[in-house]
DRENNU-895883 format. One line per field, with one value per atom (N, C-alpha, C): residue number from 1; residue in three letters; x, y, z. Coordinates in steps of 0.05 Angstrom, whole numbers, plus 5000, padded with zeros to 4 digits. Atoms other than C-alpha are relative to their C-alpha. Example, Ala and Ser with C-alpha at 12.3 -4.5 7.8 and 13.67 -1.06 7.14 Angstrom:
! DRENNU-895883
num = (1; 1; 1; 2; 2; 2)
residu = (ALA; ALA; ALA; SER; SER; SER)
xx = (5018; 5246; 5018; 4984; 5273; 4985)
yy = (4976; 4910; 5024; 4976; 4979; 5022)
zz = (5000; 5156; 5000; 4999; 5143; 5014)
This chain:
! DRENNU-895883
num = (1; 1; 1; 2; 2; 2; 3; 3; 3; 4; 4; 4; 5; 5; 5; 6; 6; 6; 7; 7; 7; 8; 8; 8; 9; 9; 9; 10; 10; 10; 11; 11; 11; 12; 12; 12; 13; 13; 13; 14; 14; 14; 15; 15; 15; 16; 16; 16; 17; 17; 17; 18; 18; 18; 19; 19; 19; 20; 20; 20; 21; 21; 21; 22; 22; 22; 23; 23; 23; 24; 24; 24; 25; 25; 25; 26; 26; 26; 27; 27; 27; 28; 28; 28; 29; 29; 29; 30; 30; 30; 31; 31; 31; 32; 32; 32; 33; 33; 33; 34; 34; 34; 35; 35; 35; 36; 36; 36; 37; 37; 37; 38; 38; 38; 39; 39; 39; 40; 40; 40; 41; 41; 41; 42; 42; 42; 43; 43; 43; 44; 44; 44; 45; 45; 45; 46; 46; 46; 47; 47; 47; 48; 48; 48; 49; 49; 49; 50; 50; 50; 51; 51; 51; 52; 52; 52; 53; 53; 53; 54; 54; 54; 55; 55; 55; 56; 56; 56; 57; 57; 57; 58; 58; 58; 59; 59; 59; 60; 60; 60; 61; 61; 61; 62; 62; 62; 63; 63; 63; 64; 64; 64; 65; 65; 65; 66; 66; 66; 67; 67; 67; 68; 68; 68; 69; 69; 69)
residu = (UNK; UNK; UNK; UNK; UNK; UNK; UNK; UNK; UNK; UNK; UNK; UNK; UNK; UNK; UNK; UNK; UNK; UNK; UNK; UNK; UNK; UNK; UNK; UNK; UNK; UNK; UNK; UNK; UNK; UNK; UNK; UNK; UNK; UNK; UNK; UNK; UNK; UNK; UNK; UNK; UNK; UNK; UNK; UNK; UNK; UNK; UNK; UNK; UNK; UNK; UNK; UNK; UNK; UNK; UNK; UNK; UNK; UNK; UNK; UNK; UNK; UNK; UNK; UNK; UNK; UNK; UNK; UNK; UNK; UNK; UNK; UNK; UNK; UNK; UNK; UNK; UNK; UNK; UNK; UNK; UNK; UNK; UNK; UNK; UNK; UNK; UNK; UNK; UNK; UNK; UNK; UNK; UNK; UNK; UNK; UNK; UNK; UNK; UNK; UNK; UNK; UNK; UNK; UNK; UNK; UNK; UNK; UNK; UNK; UNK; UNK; UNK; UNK; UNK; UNK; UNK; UNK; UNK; UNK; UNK; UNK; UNK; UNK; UNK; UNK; UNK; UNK; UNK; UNK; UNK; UNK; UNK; UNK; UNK; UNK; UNK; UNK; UNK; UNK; UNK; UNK; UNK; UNK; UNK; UNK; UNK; UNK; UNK; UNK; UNK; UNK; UNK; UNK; UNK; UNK; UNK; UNK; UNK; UNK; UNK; UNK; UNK; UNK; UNK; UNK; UNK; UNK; UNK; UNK; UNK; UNK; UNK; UNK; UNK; UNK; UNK; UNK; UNK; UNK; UNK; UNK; UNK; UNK; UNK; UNK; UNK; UNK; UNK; UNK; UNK; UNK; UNK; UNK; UNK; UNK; UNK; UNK; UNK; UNK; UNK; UNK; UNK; UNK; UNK; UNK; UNK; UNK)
xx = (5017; 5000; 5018; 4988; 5025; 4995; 5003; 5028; 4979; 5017; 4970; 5003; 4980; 4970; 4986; 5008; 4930; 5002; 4996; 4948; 4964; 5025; 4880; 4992; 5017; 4835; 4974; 5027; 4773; 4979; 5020; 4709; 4966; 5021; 4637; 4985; 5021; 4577; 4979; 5025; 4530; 4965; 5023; 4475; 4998; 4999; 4454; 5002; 4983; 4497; 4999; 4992; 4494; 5016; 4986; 4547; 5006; 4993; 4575; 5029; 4976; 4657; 4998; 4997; 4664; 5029; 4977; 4742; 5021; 4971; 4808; 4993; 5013; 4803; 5010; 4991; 4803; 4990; 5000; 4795; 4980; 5019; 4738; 4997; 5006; 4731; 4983; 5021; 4677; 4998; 4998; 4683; 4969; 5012; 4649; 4991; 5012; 4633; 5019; 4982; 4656; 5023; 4983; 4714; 4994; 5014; 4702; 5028; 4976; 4751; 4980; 5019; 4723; 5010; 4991; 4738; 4979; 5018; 4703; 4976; 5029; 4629; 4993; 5005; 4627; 4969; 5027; 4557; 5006; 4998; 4563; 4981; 5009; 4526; 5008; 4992; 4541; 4981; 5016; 4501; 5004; 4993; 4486; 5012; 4988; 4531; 5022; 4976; 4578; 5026; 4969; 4656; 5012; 4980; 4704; 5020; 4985; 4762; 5010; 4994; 4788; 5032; 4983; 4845; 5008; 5001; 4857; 5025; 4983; 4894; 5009; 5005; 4884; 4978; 5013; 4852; 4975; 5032; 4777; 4985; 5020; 4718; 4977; 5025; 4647; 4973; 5035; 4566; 4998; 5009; 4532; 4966; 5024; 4460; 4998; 5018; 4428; 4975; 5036; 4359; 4985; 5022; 4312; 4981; 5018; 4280; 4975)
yy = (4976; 5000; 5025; 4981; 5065; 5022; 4978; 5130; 5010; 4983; 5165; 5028; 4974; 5226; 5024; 4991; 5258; 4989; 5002; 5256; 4993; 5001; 5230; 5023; 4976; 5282; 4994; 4998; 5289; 5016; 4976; 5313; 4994; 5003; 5314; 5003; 4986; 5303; 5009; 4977; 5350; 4991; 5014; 5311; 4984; 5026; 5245; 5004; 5000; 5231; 4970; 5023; 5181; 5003; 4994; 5178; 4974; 5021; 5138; 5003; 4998; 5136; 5003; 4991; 5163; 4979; 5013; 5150; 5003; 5006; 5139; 4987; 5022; 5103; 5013; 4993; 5124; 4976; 5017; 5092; 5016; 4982; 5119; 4998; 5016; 5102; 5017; 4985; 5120; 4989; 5003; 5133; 4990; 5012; 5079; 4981; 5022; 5043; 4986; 5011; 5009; 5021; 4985; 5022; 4993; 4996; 5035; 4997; 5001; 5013; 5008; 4999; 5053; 5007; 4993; 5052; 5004; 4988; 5074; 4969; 5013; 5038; 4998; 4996; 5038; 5025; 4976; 5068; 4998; 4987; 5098; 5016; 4988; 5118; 5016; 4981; 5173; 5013; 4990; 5187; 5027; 4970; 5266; 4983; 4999; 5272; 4975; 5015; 5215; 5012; 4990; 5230; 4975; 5022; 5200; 5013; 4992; 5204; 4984; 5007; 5204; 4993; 4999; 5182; 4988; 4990; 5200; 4974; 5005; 5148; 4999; 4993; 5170; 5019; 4984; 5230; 4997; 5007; 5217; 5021; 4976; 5239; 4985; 5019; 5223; 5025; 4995; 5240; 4994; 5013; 5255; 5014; 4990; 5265; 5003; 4989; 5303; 4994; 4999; 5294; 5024; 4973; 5351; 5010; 4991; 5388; 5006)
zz = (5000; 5000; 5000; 4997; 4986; 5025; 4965; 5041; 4991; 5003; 5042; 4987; 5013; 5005; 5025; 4982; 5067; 5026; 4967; 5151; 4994; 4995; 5180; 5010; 4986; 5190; 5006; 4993; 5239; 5000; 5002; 5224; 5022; 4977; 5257; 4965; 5021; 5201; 5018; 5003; 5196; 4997; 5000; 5174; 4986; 5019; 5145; 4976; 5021; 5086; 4990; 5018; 5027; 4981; 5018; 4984; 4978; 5016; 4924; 4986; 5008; 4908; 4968; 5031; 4837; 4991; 5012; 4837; 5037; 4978; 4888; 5024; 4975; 4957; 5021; 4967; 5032; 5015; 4969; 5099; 5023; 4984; 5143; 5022; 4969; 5217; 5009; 4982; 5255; 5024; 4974; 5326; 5010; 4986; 5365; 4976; 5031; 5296; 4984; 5012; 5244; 4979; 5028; 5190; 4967; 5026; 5121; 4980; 5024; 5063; 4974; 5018; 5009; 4970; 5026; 4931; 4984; 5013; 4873; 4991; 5005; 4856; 5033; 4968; 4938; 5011; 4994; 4969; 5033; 4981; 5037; 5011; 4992; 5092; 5027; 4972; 5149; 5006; 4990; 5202; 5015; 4992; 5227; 5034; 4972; 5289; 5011; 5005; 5271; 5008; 4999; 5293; 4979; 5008; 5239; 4993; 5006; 5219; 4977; 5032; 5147; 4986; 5001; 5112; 4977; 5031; 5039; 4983; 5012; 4999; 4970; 5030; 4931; 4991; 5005; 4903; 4997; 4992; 4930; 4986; 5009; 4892; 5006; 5001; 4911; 4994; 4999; 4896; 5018; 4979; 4953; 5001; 4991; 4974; 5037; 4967; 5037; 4999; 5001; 5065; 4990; 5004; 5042; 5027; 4976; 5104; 4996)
């Protein structure tokens, strides 16, 4: 495996998140949850108020949808 091209970084979502990996691959962890090995055709879900932390191993691109209020 090569180095990451990004240090892990933590974030907090915002609100429920579905996504779908376009192209490159990370590593997702979510505090108190599981980990996420994610490459492209990959669908993803994050829940609002999730802690994870991210960690970029190839120039990540994804589609994502929010709920509608």
């Amino acid at each position: 495996m090569s180095a990451p091209v990004t240090r892990p970084v933590s974030t907090d979502v915002e609100a429920d998140e579905v996504f779908v990996v376009l192209s490159g691959r990370a590593t997702v962890t979510v505090a108190g949850g599981p980990t996420l090995e994610l490459g492209p055709g990959d669908v993803a879900v994050l829940a609002a108020g999730d802690r994870t932390t991210w960690t970029v191993h190839e120039t990540f691109r994804k589609v994502y949808l929010l709920p509608v209020a």
